[in-house]
C-alpha positions in Angstrom: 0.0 0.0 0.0 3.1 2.4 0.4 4.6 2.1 -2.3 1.6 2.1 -4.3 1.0 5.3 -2.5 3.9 6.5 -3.6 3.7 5.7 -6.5 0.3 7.4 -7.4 1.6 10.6 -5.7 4.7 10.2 -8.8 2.4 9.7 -12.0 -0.7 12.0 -10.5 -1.3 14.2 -13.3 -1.8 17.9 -11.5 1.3 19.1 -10.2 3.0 18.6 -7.9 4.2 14.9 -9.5 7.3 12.9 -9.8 9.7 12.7 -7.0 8.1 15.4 -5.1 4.4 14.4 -5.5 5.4 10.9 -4.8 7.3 11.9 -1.7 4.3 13.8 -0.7 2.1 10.9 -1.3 4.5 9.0 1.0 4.8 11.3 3.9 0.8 11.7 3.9 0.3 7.5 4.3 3.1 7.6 6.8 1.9 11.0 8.9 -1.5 10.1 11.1 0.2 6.8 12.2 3.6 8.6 13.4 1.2 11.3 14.9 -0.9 9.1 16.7 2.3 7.1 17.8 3.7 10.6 19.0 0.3 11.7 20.9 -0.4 8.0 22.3 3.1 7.7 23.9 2.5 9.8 27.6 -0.7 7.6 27.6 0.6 4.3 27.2 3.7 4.7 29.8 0.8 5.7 32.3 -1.2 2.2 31.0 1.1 0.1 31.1 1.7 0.9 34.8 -1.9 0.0 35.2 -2.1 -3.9 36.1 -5.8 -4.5 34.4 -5.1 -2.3 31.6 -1.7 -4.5 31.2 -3.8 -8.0 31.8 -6.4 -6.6 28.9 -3.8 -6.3 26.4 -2.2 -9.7 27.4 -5.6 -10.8 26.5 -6.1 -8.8 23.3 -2.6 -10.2 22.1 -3.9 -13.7 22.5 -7.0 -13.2 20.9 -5.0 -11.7 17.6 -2.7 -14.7 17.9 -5.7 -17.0 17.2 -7.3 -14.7 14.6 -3.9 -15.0 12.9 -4.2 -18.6 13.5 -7.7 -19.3 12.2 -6.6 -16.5 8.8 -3.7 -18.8 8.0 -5.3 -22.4 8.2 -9.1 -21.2 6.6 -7.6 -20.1 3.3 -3.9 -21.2 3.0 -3.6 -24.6 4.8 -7.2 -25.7 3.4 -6.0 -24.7 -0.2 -2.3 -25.3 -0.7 -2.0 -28.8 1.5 -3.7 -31.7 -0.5 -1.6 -34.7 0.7 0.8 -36.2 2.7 3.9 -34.9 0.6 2.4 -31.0 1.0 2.3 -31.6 4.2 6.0 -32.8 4.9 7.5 -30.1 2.6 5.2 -27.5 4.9 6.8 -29.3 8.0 9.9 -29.1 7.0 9.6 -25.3 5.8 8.3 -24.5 9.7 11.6 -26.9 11.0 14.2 -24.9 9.2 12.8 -21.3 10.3 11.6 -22.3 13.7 14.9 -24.6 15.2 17.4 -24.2 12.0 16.9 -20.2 11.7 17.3 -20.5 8.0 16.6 -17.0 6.5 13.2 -17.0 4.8 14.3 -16.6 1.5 16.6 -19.8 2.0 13.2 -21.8 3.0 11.0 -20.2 0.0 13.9 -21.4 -2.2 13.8 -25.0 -0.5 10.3 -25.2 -0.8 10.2 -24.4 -4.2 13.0 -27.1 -4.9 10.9 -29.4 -2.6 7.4 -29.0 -5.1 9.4 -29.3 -8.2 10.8 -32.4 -6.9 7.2 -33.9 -5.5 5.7 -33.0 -9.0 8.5 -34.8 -11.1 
C-alpha cells in the first residue's frame, strides 16, 4: 500500500508529480500513524503501569494470535495442502525457520526445490 502510494503521488497528473508528489504521497500514508504514535506515547507509559489495563492487552494479544491462526489455516492450509507430501514439505519449511533459523528466503527457495521435486 506504500509504495503504491507513492507511486500514485509520482504519476498524479496535476502538479506537484514525480519525486516530489510521490514523496508527498508518502509522507501523507506515513503521517496520522507517526502522529498518533507521537500523541499515544504519555498515555501508554501511564497504562502500562496499570495492572488490568496490562492484563487486557495480554488478552487482546492472544485473541490476535488466534485470529492469525484461524486466517492462516481457513484459506492457506485448506487450499495449498492436499496430501501427505504438502504436508511434509510445509513441516519441513516450519523446522528450518523455527529450530534451524534458515533465513526466509533460503526456506521459499527449499520449498520451491521441494514441489518441483514432488511433481516430477
Amino acid at each position: 500500500m506504500f509504495t503504491l502510494s507513492a507511486y500514485l503521488g509520482a504519476i498524479a497528473r496535476p502538479e506537484p508529480n514525480g519525486v516530489i508528489g510521490g514523496t508527498i504521497a508518502l509522507v501523507a500514508i506515513f503521517l496520522p500513524s507517526f502522529l498518533l504514535i507521537v500523541g499515544g506515547l504519555p498515555l501508554w507509559a501511564t497504562f502500562r503501569r496499570n495492572p488490568p489495563f496490562f492484563a487486557a492487552l495480554r488478552g487482546v494479544n492472544a485473541a490476535v494470535v488466534g485470529l492469525l491462526l484461524a486466517a492462516l489455516y481457513r484459506p492457506v492450509i485448506t487450499s495449498s495442502i492436499e496430501n501427505a507430501e504438502d504436508f511434509s514439505l510445509a513441516l519441513a519449511a516450519f523446522g528450518l525457520l523455527a529450530f534451524w533459523k534458515l533465513p526466509p528466503w533460503m526456506v521459499v527457495a527449499f520449498c520451491a526445490l521441494g514441489a518441483v521435486l514432488v511433481e516430477v
